[in-house]
C-alpha positions, 0 to 999 in steps of 0.5 A: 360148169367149169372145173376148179383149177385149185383143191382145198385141203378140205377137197382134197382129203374128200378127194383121198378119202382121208382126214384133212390132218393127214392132207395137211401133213402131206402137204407140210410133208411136200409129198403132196405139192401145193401152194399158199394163197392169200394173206392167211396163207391157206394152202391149195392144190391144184387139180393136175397135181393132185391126178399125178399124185394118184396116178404116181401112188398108183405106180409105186403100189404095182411096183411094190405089188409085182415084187412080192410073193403073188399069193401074199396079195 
């Protein structure tokens, strides 16, 4: 089986475990880069994306991690 190059918000949200309403302001927001397809505009985010996306949210919590008081993580 061939992996999809492009999300739904629907897998996405799936994905992050949040709501589809939050994935759609992350989109709207452009914190979570993706594209508008077809003519109902429905947005997709491609897979590379949405790994960056997790890998960057991953750098930005070690950072705001190694900057605090270590027992008050």
């Amino acid at each position: 089986m061939v992996a999809q190059r492009f999300l739904t918000l629907v897998d996405v949200a799936e994905i992050l475990n949040v709501s589809v309403s939050q994935t759609r302001a992350m989109v709207r927001s452009g914190e979570l880069p993706a594209i508008q397809v077809g003519g109902r505009g429905q947005w997709r985010v491609e897979r590379a994306v949405l790994e960056e996306y997790i890998a960057e949210a991953y750098r930005r919590s070690a950072a705001a991690t190694g900057s605090q008081d270590p027992d008050q993580v």
